[in-house]
Every structure is written in structure tokens, then in C-alpha cells.
C-alpha positions as CSV (number, residue, x, y, z in Angstrom):
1,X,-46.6,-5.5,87.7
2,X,-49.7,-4.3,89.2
3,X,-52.7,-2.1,87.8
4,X,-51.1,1.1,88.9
5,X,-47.9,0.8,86.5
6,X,-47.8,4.0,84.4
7,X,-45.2,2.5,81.8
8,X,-46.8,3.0,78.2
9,X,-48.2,-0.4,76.7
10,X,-45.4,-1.8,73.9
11,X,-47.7,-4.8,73.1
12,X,-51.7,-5.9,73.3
13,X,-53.5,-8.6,72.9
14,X,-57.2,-7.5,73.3
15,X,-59.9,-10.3,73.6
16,X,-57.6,-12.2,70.8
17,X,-59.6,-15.3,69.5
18,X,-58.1,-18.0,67.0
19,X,-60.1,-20.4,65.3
20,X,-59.1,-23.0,62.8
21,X,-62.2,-24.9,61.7
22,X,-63.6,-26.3,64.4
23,X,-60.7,-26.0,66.8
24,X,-60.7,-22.9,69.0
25,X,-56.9,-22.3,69.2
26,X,-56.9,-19.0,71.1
27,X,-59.9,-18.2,73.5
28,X,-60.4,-14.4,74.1
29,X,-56.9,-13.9,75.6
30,X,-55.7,-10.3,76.7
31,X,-52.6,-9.3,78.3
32,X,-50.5,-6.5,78.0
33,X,-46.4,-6.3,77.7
34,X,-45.2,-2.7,78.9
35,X,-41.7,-1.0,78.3
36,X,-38.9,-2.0,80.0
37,X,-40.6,-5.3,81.2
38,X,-39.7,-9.1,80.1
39,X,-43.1,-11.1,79.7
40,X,-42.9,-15.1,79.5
41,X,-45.6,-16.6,77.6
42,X,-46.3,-20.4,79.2
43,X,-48.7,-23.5,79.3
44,X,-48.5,-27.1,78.6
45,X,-48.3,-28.3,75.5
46,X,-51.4,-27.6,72.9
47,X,-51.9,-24.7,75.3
48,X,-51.6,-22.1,72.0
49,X,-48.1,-20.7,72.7
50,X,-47.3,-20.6,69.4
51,X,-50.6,-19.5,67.8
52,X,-50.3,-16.5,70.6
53,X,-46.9,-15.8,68.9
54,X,-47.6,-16.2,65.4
55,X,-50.6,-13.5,66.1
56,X,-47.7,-11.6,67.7
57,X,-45.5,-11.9,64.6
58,X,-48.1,-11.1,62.2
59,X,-47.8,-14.5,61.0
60,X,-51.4,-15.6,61.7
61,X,-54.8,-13.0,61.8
62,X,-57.2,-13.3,65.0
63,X,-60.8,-14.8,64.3
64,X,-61.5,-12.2,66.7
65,X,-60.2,-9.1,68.7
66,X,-57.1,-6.7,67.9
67,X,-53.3,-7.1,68.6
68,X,-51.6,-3.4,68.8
69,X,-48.6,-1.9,69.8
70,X,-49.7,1.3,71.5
71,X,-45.8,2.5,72.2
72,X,-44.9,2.4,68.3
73,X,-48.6,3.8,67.3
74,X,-49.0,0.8,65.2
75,X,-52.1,-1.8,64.7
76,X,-51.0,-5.7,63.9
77,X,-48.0,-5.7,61.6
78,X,-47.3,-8.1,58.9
79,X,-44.2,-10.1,59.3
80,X,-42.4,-7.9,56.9
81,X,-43.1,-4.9,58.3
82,X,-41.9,-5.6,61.9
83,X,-38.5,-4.4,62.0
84,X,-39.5,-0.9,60.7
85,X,-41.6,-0.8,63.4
86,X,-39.1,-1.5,65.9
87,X,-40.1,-5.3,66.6
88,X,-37.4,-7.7,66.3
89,X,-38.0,-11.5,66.7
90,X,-36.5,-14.9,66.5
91,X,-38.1,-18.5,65.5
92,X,-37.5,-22.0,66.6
93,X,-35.4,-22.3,63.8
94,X,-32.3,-20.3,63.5
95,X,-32.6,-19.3,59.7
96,X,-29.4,-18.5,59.1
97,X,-28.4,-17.8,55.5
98,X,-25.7,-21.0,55.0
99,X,-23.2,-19.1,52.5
100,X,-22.7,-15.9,54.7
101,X,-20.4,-16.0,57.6
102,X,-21.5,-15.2,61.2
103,X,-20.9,-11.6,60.9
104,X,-22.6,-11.5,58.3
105,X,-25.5,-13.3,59.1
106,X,-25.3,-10.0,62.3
107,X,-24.7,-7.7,60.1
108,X,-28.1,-8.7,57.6
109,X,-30.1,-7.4,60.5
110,X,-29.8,-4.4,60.0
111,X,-31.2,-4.2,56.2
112,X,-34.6,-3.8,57.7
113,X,-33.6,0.2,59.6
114,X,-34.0,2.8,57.4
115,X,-31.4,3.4,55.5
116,X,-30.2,0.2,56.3
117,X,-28.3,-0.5,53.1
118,X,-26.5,-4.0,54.2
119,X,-26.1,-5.7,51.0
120,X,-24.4,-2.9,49.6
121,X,-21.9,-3.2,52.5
122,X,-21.6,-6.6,52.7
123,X,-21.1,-6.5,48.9
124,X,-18.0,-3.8,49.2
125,X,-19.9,-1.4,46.4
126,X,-18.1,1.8,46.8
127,X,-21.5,3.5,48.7
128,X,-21.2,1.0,51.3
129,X,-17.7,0.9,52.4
130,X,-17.9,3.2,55.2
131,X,-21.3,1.8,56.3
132,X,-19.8,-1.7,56.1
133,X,-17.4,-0.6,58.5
134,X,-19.9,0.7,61.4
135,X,-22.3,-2.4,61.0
136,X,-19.1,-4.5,60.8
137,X,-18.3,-3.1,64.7
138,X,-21.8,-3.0,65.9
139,X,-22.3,-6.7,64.5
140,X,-19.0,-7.5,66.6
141,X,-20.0,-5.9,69.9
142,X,-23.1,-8.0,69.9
143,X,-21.5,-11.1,69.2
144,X,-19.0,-10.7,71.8
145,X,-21.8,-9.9,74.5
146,X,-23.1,-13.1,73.4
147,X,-19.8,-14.5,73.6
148,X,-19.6,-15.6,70.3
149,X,-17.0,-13.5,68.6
150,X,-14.3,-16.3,68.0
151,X,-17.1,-17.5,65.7
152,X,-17.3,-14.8,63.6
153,X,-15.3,-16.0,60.4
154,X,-17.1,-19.4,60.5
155,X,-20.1,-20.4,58.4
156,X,-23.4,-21.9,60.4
157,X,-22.6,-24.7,59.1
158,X,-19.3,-24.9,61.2
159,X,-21.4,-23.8,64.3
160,X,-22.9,-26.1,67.0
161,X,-26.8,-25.0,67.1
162,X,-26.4,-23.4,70.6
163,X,-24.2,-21.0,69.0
164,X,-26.4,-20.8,66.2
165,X,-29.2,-19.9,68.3
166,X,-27.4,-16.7,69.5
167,X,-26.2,-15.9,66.3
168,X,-30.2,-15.6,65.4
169,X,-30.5,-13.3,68.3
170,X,-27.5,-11.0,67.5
171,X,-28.8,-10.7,64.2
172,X,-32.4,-9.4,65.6
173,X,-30.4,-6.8,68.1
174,X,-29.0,-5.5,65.0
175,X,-32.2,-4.3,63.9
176,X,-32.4,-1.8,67.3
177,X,-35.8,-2.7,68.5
178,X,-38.2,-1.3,70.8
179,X,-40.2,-4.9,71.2
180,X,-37.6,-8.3,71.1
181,X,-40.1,-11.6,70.6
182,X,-38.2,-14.3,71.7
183,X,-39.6,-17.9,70.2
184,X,-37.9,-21.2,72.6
185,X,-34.4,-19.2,73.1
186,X,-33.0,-21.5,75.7
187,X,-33.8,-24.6,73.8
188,X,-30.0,-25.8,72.9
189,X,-27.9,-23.9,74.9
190,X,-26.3,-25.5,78.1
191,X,-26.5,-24.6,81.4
192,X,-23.4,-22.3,80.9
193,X,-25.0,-20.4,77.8
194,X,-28.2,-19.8,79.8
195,X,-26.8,-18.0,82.2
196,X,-24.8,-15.8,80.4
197,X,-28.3,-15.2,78.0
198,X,-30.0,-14.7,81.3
199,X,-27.8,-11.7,82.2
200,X,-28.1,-10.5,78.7
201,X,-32.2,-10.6,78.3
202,X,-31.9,-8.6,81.7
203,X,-29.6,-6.4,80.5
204,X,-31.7,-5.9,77.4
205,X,-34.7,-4.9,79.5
206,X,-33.0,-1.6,80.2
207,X,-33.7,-0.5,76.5
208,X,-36.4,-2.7,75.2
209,X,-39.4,-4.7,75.8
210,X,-39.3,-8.5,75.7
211,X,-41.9,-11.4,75.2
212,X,-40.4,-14.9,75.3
213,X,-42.1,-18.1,74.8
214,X,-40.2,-21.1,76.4
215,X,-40.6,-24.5,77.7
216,X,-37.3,-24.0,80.6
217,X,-39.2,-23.3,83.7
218,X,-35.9,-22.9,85.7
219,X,-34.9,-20.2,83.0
220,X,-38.2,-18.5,82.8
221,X,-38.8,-18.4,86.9
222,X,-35.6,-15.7,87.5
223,X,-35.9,-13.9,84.0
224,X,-39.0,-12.4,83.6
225,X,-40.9,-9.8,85.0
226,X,-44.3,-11.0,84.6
227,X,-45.8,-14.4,83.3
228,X,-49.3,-15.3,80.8
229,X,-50.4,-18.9,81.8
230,X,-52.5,-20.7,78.6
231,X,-54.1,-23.7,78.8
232,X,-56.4,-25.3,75.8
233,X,-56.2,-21.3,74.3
234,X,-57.6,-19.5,77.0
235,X,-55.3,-17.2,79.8
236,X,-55.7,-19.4,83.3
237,X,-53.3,-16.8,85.3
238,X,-51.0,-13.9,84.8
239,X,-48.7,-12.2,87.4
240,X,-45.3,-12.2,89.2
241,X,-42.8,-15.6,88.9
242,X,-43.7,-15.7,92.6
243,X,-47.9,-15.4,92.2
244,X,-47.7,-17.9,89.2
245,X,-45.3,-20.6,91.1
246,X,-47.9,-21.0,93.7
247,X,-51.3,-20.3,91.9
248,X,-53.8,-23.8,92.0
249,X,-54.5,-23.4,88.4
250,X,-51.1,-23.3,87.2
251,X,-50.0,-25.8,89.2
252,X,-53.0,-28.5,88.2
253,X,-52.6,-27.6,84.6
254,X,-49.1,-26.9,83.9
255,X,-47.1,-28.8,86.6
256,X,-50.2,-31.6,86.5
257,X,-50.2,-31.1,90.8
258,X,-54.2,-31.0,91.3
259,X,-54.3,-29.3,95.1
């Protein structure tokens, strides 16, 4: 994505520094995720992946510099006000509530729209039994694009984690976001279930922004649109799959080949 793409700017991270004590986490890093485009967010490990997302999330406050989302006319967000924003993420951890079933663990995401009204429906009060009824459906259709659907009855703790994982992202889809964050999606799934969440993140694209932060190289190389390299905080390249595969600095720091 080059400097003359017009698409409005979904997410910025403007000169963004973290600091805990002494240990400069995040190092003035910028980078922009536009609409319609899938970002990957990479480095080595320590590189501040994870501090970069937790900024993202709302979960942690820059030392330094602003986070925005210029699209949704909103400054940095606190975790809890994300989904009325229309950001949508998912953790490591697939936080799924243990005494809900599948679909209802879908159907919860959509308690953050307005109007959203899901624990009435899931309840079966009398206000909620017609809304129960179009979440139940919309909470099916995204568990059988995951193909998950047979596994809509069970409890997560019936689930192998791979499933799990999806179920986590079905849930986020169900809050109808403009900006998916996307924290280690591919870690548990087998080759299989990557490819069929390949298509789907692609397919996503057409209606949303997407930033990911993942360790699979193979799965990151053909997905996204654009890639942020960090190493020790600070952003050593950004570009194309193609630029970044090839670029000295990447390759010394993240794939340890010094040319």
C-alpha cells in the first residue's frame, strides 16, 4: 500500500512510546491500518507485539504519542468501550464463559451493539424472544462459516481449543465491527483450520479492517496486505509480504540471516 492510497485511515499509531520504568517497551512507532486492508503486526520475540496491541486494545496508555481511529472519529478507547465503537478483538486466551453453550458464547457478542439486549434473549424474558431468535441465526451463520456449527450445543469445555479459538472469533463478528484485532489467531489450529481461516480473514477484508498479531510466518506471508516489523520496540520495516520477505533488516533481526 503505497503513499498514494486514498482509503480513509481505520487505525493510528502516531510516534507511540511505552515505557515501563526503565525499559523502553515501545520506541516512537507509527503505522497506519486503512479500510479494507489486513495489517500483520511481527518481530522476534521481546520485539513489543503485545505492548503494540494492548495500546491498540486500550489496555495499556502510551508514555508518549496518540493512538486514534480517524474512520470511527474516535481518540484511544478503553477496553470497554471498543465494541460501541465498532472495534472487535480477540486475546490469546479464548475467554469463553464455561456454563454457556457455543452459541451462546456467539450470541454474547452482540450485547456490546446498541440495543444489543442479549441476556434478555438468551434468558427467554418475554422482550427478548423475537431478538433471541435473529441473534440465534446470525450466531449460526458465523459458526458455520467457521465450520463449527456441529459444535453449537456443546460447552467449551467439550471443545478442543482450535475450535475454541474460532468460537472467540465468531463471538467478536457478532459485534459487526468496522476494526477486527486479531491477538495469535492461528496458534492451535491445524494446517486444515488455517486455511479455511485464511479464506475467511480475506473474505472479512471486504467489510472490515483487520490487524493481527501472529508468530505463523507461512500464515501471515499470503494473508495480509501490508506488514509492521518491531524489533527491541522500535518499527525496523513496513510494506508489502513481498518488500518485507526480502528486506536485510528483517531478515538479520527476525529470521537471524545477517546479509
Amino acid at each position: 500500500m503505497g503513499d498514494t492510497d486514498t482509503r480513509a485511515v481505520t487505525l493510528a499509531f502516531d510516534h507511540v512510546s511505552v515505557r515501563f520504568g526503565g525499559l523502553l517497551a515501545l520506541n516512537d512507532v507509527t503505522f497506519n491500518v486503512l479500510e479494507h486492508q489486513i495489517v500483520g503486526l511481527i518481530g522476534p520475540n521481546g520485539a513489543g507485539k503485545t505492548t503494540a496491541f494492548n495500546v491498540a486494545c486500550g489496555f495499556q496508555k502510551p508514555t508518549s504519542g496518540t493512538i486514534s481511529f480517524p474512520k470511527l472519529g474516535r481518540g484511544r478507547l478503553r477496553p470497554p468501550q471498543l465494541a460501541g465503537a465498532g472495534v472487535a478483538r480477540t486475546l490469546q486466551g479464548v475467554g469463553l464463559f464455561s456454563h454457556m453453550s457455543v452459541l451462546e458464547n456467539v450470541m454474547a457478542g452482540a450485547q456490546s451493539r446498541p440495543g444489543g439486549g442479549t441476556w434478555r434473549a438468551i434468558a427467554g424474558l418475554p422482550s427478548g424472544v423475537r431478538q433471541e431468535r435473529l441473534l440465534r441465526a446470525e450466531a449460526l451463520e458465523h459458526l458455520e462459516r467457521l465450520g463449527i456449527a456441529p459444535f453449537a450445543a456443546a460447552l467449551p469445555s467439550g471443545i478442543p481449543y482450535g475450535v475454541a479459538k474460532k468460537v472467540s472469533i465468531a463471538r467478536a463478528l457478532m459485534e459487526r465491527p468496522s476494526l477486527l484485532m486479531l491477538d495469535e489467531p492461528a496458534s492451535g489450529l491445524d494446517e486444515s483450520e488455517l486455511e479455511v481461516f485464511t479464506h475467511l480473514i480475506i473474505e472479512l477484508r471486504e467489510s472490515m479492517s483487520v490487524l493481527l498479531v501472529e508468530h505463523n510466518m507461512d500464515f501471515v506471508m499470503q494473508l495480509v496486505d501490508h506488514l509492521v516489523v518491531l524489533n527491541f520496540g522500535q518499527v525496523i520495516a513496513q510494506g508489502s509480504p513481498k518488500d518485507i520477505s526480502t528486506n536485510p533488516d528483517v531478515l538479520a533481526a527476525y529470521l537471524g540471516i545477517d546479509e
